[in-house]
C-alpha positions in Angstrom: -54.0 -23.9 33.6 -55.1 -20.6 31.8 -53.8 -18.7 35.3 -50.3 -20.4 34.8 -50.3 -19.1 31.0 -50.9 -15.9 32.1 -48.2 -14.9 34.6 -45.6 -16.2 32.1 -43.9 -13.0 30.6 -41.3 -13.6 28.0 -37.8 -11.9 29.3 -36.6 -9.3 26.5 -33.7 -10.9 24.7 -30.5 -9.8 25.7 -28.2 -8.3 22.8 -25.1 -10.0 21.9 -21.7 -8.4 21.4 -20.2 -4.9 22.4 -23.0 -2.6 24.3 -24.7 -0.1 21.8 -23.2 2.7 24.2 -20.0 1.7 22.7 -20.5 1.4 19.4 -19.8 4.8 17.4 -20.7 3.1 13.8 -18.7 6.7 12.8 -16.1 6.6 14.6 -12.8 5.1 13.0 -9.5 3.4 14.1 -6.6 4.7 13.0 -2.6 4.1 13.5 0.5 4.6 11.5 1.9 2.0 9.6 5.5 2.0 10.5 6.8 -0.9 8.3 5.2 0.0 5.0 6.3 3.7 6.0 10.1 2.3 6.6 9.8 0.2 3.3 8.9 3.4 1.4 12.0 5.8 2.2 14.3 2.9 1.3 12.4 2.6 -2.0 12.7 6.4 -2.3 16.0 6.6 -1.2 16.9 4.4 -3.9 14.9 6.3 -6.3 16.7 9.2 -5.2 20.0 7.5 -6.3 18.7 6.6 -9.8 17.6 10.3 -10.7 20.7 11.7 -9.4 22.7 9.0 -11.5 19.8 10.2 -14.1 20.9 13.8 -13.5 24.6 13.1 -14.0 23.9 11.8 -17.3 21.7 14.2 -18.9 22.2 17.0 -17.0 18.8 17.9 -16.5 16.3 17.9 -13.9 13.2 15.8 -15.8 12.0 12.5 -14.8 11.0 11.2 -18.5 12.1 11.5 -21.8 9.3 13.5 -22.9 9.8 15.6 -20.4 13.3 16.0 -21.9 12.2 16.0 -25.5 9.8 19.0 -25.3 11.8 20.8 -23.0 14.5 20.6 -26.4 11.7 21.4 -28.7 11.4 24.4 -26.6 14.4 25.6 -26.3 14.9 25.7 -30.4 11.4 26.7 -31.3 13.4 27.6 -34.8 13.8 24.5 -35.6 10.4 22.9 -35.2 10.6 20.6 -38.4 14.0 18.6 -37.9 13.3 15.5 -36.4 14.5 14.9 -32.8 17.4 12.7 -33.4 19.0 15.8 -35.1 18.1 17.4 -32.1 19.9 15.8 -30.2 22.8 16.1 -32.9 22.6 19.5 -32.9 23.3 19.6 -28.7 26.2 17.3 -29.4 24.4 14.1 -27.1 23.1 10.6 -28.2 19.5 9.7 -28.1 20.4 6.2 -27.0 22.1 7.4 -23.9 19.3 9.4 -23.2 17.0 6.7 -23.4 19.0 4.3 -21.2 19.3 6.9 -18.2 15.5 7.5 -18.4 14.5 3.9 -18.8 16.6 3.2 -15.7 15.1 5.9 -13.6 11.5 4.5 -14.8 12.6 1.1 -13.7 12.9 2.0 -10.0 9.5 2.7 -8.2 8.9 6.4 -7.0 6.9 5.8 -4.2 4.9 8.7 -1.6 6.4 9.2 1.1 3.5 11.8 3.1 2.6 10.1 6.2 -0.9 10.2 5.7 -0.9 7.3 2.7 0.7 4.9 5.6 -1.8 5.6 8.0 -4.7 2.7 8.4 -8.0 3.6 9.2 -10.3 1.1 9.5 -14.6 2.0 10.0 -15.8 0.5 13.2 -17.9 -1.6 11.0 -15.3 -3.4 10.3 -13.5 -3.4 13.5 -15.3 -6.4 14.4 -14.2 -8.8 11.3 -10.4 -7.5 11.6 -10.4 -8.6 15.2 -11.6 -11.7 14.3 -8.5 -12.8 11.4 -6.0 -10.8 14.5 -7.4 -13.1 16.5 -6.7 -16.0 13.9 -2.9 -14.8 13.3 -2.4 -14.7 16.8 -3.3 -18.1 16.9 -1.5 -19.6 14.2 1.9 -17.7 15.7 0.9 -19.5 18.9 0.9 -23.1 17.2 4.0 -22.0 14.9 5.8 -21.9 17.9 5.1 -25.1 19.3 5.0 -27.0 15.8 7.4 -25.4 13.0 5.7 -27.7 10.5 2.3 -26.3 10.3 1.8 -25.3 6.8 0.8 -21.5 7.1 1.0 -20.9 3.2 -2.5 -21.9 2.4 -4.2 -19.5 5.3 -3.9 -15.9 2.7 -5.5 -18.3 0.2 -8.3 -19.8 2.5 -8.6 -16.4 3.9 -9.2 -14.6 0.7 -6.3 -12.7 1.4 -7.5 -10.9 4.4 -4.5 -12.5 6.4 -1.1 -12.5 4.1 2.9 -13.7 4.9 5.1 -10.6 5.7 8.4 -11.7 3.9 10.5 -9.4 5.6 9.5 -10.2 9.0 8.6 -14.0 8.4 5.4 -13.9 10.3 1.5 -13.6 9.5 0.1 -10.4 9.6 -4.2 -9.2 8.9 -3.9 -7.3 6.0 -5.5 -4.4 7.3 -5.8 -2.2 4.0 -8.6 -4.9 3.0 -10.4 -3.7 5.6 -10.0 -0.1 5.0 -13.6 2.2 4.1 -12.2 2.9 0.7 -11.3 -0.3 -0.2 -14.6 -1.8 -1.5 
């Protein structure tokens, strides 16, 4: 008996998952996010339209009213103490109209439009977990197609978000900005 103990060796355990000769914990995936990118120069496009309407009516190049307001303060230094309705008086325009045209142009979104905002790049450790909820949305489109009346609504809820409903394109997409390094 003690010679049968003795010849048994315990086998190393073998490791689970992607080989460690693989795995560059500092290396990061990256790709351009073509949609959201797409989404952006229509907003800005539209914004450009709202400052040139903007333009038209003040005839000036400023994106706020305050901008506005002190560059009139500077450009009658003189007149320091009259309040800025007479200002405005004084240039022959109405305050009112001013303040519509700007609080349109505030109302419409100015968003970025460098390339490197849209670009996702998500840290290896957490390549593994944004596989996984692909790997769930690819499933979910597979059973959509078969059964249109799977409820797919509650999934961004039960997922905690990391898996939202594109509107525009209708389907389930990871949200891969949760997933970024800088998010947390």
């Amino acid at each position: 008996m003690q010679n049968l103990t003795s010849d048994l060796v315990a086998k190393p355990k073998r490791s689970k998952g992607r080989p460690k000769k693989n795995f560059d914990p500092s290396k990061t995936y990256s790709w351009f996010d073509e949609s959201e990118y797409q989404r952006a120069l229509k907003d800005y496009k539209r914004w450009e339209d709202a400052f040139a309407e903007c333009k038209n009516l003040t005839g000036s190049e400023f994106e706020t009213l305050e901008e506005y307001e002190n560059e009139l303060r500077l450009r009658h230094p003189s007149l320091e103490k009259l309040d800025i309705k007479q200002l405005y008086i004084l240039e022959g325009n109405q305050r009112e109209d001013f303040e519509l045209a700007f609080t349109t142009l505030k109302g419409v979104n100015k968003p970025t439009v460098n390339k490197e905002t849209y670009t996702v790049k998500i840290p290896s450790k957490n390549a593994l977990e944004y596989s996984q909820y692909l790997a769930i949305v690819q499933a979910f489109t597979e059973l959509r197609k078969e059964n249109n009346k799977i409820n797919i609504m509650m999934l961004p809820q039960i997922t905690n978000n990391n898996i939202v409903f594109d509107i525009r394109s209708g389907q389930l997409r990871v949200n891969a900005y949760k997933f970024t390094e800088d998010y947390r």
